[in-house]
C-alpha positions as CSV (number, residue, x, y, z in Angstrom):
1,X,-23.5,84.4,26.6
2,X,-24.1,86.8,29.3
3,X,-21.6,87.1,32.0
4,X,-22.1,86.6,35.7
5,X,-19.9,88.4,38.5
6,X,-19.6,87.5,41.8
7,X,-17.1,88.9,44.7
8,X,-15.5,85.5,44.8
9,X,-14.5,85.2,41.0
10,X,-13.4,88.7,41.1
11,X,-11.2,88.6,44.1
12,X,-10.3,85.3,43.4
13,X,-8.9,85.7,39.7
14,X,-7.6,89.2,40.1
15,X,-9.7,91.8,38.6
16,X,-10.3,92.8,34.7
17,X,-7.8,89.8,33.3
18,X,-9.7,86.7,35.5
19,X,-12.9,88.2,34.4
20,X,-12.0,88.1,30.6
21,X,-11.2,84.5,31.2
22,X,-14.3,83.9,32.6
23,X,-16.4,85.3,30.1
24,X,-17.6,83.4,26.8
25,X,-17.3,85.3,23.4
26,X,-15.2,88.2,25.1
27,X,-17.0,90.9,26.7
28,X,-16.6,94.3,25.8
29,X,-14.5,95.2,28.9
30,X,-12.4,92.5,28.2
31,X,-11.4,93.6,24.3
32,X,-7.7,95.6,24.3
33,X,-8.6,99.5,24.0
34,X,-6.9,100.7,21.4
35,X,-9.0,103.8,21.0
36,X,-9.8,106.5,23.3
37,X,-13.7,105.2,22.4
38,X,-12.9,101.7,23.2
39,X,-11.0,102.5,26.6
40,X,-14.0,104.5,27.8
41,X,-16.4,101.7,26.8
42,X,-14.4,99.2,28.3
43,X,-14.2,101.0,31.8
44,X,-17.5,101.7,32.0
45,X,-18.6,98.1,31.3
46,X,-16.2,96.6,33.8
47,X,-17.4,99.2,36.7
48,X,-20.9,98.1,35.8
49,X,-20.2,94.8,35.7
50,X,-18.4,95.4,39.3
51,X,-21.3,97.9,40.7
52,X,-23.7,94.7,40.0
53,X,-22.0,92.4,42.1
54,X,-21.9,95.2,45.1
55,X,-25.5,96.1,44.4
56,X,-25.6,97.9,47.8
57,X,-23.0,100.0,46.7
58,X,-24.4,103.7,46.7
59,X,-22.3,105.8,44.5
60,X,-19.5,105.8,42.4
61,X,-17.8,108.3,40.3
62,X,-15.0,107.2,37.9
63,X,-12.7,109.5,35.7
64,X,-10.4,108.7,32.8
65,X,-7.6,110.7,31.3
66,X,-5.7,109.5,27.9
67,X,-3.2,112.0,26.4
68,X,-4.2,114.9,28.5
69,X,-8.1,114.3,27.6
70,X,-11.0,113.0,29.4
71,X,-12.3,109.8,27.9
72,X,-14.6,109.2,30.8
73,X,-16.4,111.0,33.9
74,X,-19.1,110.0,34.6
75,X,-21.2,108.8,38.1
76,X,-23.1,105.6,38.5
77,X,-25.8,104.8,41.4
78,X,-27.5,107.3,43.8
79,X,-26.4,109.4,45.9
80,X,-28.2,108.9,49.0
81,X,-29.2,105.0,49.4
82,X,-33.5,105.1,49.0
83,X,-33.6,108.2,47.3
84,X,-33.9,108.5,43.6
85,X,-31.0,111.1,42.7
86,X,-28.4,110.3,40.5
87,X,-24.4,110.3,40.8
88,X,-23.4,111.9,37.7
89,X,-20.3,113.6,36.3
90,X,-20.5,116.5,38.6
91,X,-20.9,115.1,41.8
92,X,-18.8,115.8,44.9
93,X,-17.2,113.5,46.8
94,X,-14.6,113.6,49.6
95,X,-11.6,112.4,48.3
96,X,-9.6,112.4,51.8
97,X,-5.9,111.7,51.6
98,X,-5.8,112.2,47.4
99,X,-6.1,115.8,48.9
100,X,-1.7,115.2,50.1
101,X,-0.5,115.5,46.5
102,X,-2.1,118.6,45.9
103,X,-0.3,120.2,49.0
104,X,2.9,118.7,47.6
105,X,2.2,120.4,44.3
106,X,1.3,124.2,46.3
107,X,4.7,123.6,48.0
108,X,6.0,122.8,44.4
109,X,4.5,126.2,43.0
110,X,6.6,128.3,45.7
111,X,9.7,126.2,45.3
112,X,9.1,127.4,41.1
113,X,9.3,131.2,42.8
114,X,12.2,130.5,45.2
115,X,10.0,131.0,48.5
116,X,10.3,127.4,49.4
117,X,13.2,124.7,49.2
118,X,12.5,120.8,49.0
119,X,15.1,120.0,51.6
120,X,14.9,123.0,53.7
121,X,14.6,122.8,57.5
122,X,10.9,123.5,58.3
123,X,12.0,126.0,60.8
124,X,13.6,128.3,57.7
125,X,10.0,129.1,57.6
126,X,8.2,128.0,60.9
127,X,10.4,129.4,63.9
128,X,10.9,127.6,67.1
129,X,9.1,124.4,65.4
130,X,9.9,121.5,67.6
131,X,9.1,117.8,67.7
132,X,9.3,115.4,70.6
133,X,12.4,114.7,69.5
134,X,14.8,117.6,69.6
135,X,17.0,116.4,66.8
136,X,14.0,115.6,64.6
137,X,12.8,118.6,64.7
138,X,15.6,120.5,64.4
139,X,16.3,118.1,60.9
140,X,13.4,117.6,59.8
141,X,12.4,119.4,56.0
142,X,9.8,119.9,53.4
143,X,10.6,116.8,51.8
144,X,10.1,115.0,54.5
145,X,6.6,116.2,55.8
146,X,5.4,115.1,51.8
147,X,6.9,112.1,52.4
148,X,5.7,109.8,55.5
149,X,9.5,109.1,57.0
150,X,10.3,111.7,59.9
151,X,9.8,108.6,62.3
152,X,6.3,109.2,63.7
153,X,4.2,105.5,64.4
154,X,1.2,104.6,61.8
155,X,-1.7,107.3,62.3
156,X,0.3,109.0,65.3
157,X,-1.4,112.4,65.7
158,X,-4.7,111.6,63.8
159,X,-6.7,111.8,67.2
160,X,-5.8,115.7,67.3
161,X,-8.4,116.1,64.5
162,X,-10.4,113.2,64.3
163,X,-13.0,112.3,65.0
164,X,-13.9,116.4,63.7
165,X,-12.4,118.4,66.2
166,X,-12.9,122.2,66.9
167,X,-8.9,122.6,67.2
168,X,-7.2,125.3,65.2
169,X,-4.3,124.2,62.8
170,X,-2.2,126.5,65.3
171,X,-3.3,124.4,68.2
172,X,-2.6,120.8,66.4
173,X,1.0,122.3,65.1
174,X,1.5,123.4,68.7
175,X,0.7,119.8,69.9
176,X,2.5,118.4,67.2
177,X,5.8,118.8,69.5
178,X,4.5,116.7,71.6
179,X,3.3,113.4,70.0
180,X,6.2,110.6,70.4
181,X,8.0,109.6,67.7
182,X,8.7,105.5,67.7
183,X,11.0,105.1,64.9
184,X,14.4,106.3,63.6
185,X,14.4,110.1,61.5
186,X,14.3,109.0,57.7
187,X,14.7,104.9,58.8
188,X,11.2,103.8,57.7
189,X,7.4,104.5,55.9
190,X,4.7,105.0,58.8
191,X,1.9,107.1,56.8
192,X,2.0,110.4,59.2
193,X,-1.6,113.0,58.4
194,X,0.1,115.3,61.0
195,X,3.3,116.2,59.0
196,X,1.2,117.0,56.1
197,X,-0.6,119.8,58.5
198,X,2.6,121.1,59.3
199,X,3.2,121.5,55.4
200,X,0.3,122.9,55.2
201,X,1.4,125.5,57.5
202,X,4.9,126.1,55.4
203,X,2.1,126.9,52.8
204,X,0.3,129.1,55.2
205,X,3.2,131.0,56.6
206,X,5.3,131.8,53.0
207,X,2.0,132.7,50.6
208,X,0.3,134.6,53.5
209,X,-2.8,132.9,52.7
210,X,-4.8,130.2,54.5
211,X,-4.4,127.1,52.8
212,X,-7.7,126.8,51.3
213,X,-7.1,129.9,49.8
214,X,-4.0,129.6,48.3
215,X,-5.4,126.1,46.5
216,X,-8.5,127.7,45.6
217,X,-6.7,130.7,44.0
218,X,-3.2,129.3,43.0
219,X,-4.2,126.1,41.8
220,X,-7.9,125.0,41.4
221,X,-8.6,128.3,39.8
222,X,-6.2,127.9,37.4
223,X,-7.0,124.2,36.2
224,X,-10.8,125.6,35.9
225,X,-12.0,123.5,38.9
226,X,-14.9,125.5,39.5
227,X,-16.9,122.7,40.9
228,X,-14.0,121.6,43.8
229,X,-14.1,122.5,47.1
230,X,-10.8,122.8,49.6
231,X,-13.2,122.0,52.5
232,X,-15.9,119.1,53.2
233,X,-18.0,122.2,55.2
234,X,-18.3,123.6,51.6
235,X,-19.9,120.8,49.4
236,X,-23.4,121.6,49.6
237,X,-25.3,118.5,50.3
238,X,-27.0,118.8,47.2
239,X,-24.5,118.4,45.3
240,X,-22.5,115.6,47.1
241,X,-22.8,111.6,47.0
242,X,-23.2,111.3,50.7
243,X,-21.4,109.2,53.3
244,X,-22.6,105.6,53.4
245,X,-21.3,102.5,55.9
246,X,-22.2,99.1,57.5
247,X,-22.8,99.9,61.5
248,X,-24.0,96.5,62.5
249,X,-25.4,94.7,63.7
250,X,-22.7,93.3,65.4
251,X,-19.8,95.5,64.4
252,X,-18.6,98.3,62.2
253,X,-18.1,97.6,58.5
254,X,-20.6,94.5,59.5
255,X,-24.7,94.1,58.7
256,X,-26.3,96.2,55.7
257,X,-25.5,99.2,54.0
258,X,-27.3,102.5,55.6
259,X,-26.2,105.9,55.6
260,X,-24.5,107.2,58.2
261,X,-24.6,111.5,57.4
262,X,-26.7,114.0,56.3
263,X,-23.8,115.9,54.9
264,X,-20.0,114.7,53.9
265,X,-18.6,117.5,57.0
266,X,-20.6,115.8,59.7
267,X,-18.6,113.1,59.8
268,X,-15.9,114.3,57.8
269,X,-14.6,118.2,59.2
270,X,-11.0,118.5,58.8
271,X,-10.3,121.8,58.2
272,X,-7.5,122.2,60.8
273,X,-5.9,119.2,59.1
274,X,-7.0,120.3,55.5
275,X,-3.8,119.8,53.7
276,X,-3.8,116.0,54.7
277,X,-7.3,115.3,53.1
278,X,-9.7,118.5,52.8
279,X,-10.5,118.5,49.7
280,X,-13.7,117.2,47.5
281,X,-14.4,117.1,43.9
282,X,-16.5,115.9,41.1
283,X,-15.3,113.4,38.8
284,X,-15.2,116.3,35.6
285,X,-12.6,118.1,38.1
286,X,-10.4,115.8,39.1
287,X,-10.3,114.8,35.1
288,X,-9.0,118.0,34.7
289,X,-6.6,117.2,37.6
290,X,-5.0,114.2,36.6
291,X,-4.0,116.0,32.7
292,X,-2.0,118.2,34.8
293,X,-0.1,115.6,37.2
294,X,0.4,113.7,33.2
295,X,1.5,116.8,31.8
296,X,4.1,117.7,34.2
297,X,1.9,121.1,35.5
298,X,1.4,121.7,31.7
299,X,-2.6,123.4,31.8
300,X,-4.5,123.4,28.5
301,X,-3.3,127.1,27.6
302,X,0.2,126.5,27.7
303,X,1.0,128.4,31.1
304,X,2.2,126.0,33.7
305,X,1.4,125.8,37.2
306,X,4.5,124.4,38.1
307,X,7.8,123.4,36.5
308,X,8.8,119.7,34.3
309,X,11.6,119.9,37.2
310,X,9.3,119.9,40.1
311,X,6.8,117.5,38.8
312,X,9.9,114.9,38.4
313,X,11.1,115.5,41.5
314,X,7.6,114.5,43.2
315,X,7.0,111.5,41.5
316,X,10.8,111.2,42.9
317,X,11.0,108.3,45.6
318,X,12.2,109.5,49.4
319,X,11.5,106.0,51.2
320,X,10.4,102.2,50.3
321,X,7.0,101.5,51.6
322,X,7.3,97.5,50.6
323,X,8.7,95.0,48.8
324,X,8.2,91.6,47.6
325,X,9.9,88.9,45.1
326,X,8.2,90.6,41.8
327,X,5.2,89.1,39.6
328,X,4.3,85.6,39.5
329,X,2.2,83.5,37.0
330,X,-0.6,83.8,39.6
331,X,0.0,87.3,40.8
332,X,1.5,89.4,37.3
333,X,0.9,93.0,39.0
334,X,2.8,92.5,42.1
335,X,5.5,95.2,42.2
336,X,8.8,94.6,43.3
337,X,9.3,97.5,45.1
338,X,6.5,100.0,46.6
339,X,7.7,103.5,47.4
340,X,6.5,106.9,48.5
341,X,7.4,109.9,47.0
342,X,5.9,113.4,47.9
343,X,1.6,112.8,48.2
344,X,2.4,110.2,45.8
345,X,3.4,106.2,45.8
346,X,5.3,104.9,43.1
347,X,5.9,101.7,42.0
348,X,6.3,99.2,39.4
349,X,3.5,97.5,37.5
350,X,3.4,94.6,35.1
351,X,6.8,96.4,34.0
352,X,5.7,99.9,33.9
353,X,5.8,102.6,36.5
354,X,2.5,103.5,38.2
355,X,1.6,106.1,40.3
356,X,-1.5,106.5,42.9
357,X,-3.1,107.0,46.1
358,X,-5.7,106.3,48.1
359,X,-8.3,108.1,50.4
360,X,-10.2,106.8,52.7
361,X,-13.3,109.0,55.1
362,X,-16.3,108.1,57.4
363,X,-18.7,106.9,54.4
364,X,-16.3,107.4,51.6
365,X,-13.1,105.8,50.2
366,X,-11.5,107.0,46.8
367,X,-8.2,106.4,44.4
368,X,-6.0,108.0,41.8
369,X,-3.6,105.9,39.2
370,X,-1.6,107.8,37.0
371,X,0.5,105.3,34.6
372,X,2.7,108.0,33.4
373,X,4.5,105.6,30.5
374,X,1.3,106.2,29.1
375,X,-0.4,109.6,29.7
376,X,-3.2,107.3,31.1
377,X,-4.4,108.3,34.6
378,X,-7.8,107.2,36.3
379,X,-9.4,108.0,39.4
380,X,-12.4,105.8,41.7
381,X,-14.6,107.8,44.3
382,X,-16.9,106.6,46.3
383,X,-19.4,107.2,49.0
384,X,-19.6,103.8,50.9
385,X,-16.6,102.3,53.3
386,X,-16.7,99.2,50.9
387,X,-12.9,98.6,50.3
388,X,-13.6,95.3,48.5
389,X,-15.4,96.7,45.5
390,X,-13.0,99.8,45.2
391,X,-10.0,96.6,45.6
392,X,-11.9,95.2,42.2
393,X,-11.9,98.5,40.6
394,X,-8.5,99.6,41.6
395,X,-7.0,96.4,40.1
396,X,-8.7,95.9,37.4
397,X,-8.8,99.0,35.8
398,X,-5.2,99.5,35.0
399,X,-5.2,96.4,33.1
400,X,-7.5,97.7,30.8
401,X,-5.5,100.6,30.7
402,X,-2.3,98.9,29.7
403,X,-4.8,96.7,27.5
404,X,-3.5,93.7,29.5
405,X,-7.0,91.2,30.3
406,X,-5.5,87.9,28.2
């Protein structure tokens, strides 16, 4: 018997374990995956099965990563909505905010060579760096631009670079000192894109590179991610799964699917905030990513791009984002405790630790899960503002990780 999915059942149930209920004689996402075969099958069957109940859904590219390999990259859809080319395996997408722990792990490769320290004042290395608030910036260090806790209100800052701007990073870190801060130094998580810019900078200022150049050079070189770029005004149109969105009729995120850009920098040019969510990639690339974030900065050859002490200490948890009574009958995954570390939120998950983030641009929204316990990481990009599928995907794909749909 055939299975049918609808938004309802899938929201309603809870992603890849309501949808094994629902289906007679066992689908094949909903079998355990014991195998790096039966793990790929089972992801791709479940995104399918998801992509046909959002069949306005332009684009998506999903990766998978067991024991440092690839079992999955692969793009489903098109990339422009009424055109017949494919999403595939090498298509770019902007992956926004999954760009902050790649900065974290740049800062991580000069901490390995003693240029940078964690909890160093950011004016060891940017003189006469102030904030609104005097003491702040006096205080404030490394760790705590990674880590969304220097005191700054939800999103404070953003309007420096977006919508795209033609400010330089100098002129957004000189304006910096001048955005209030609402909330106590170190008291509480408000997700901040403008500290990451001032790491950025930290980058900038030590290496004697731009930023893009020291992550093309030091880090995407090295992990042979030939087909990533550090910023949106390099993916060649051709190559990328291009911005999609509901415009209304009557409101944003309302009426039907269109597209909204000819290119992903149109809407989506953030070089002077780069290190906060520059980058795009292809599904293959960010494969090769998420091996190293499992492997500690362990690359294929043996070298490492930064040290088994540095990749704990950024999976290390600086402030609690959330927290709730812990899994019910009716809600397993809900974590205790939700944390941020540096570019990276940690929490627990149906007992286990998981590891992600999320991005989110004009036309585009996109996630990466590592489940360390596990050397099983995945990542979802996609080229539409529809939160609800990527919800689906984001929740039920773990489970089929952990081989937890009964």
């Amino acid at each position: 018997m055939s299975l049918r999915l609808s938004r309802r059942s899938l929201f309603a149930s809870g992603g890849a374990a309501a949808l094994a209920a629902q289906a007679a004689g066992g689908p094949v996402w909903a079998q355990a995956a014991n195998d790096d075969a039966g793990l790929a099958e089972a992801v791709d069957a479940y995104v399918t099965q998801a992509m046909a109940a959002w069949p306005d859904q332009p684009a998506l590219g999903i990766a998978v990563v067991k024991d440092g390999t690839p079992v999955l990259t692969r793009g489903y859809g098109v990339k422009l909505q009424g055109k017949p080319a494919r999403a595939d395996e090498h298509t770019l997408f902007a992956i926004a905010s999954n760009t902050k722990n790649v900065t974290a792990a740049a800062l991580a490769i000069l901490v390995d060579e003693g240029k940078v320290a964690w909890d160093a004042p950011i004016r060891t290395y940017l003189p006469g760096f102030t904030l609104s608030d005097p003491y702040i910036g006096e205080h404030i260090t490394v760790r705590d631009t990674l880590s969304h806790r220097a005191g700054f209100g939800l999103g404070a800052g953003d309007l420096l670079f977006w919508p795209n701007s033609d400010r330089t990073r100098a002129e957004v870190l000189a304006q910096a000192a001048f955005v209030p801060i609402k909330d106590g130094f170190r008291a509480r998580y408000h997700y901040c894109n403008l500290m990451f810019v001032v790491a950025g900078a930290v980058i900038e200022a030590v290496s004697g590179l731009t930023w893009e150049d020291f992550i093309q050079t030091r880090i995407l070189d090295r992990v042979g991610m030939s087909e990533t770029v550090p910023l949106a005004r390099l993916a060649d149109p051709a190559r990328s799964a291009l911005p999609h969105g509901r415009v209304g009729p009557p409101l944003r995120y309302q009426g039907a699917m269109t597209p909204i850009a000819k290119s992903i920098v149109e809407v989506w040019n953030w070089d002077s905030a780069a290190a906060a969510g520059g980058i795009c990639t292809t599904p293959t690339d960010w494969a090769k990513w998420i091996a190293v974030r499992l492997n500690d900065g362990l690359l294929p050859d043996g070298t490492r791009l930064f040290s088994e002490a540095a990749a704990r200490e950024m999976f290390k948890p600086n402030i609690i984002v959330g927290s709730s009574p812990g899994p019910t009958a009716e809600l397993p995954n809900r974590a205790i405790a939700s944390t941020y570390a540096m570019g990276l939120q940690v929490q627990d998950y149906r007992g286990e630790r998981l590891i992600s983030h999320g991005g989110g641009s004009p036309g585009g929204i996109s996630a990466t899960v590592l489940i360390p316990g596990r050397k099983t990481g995945f990542s979802i990009f996609s080229n539409a503002e529809e939160s609800f599928l990527l919800r689906a995907l984001r929740a039920g794909i773990p489970d089929l990780c952990m081989g937890k749909v009964d």
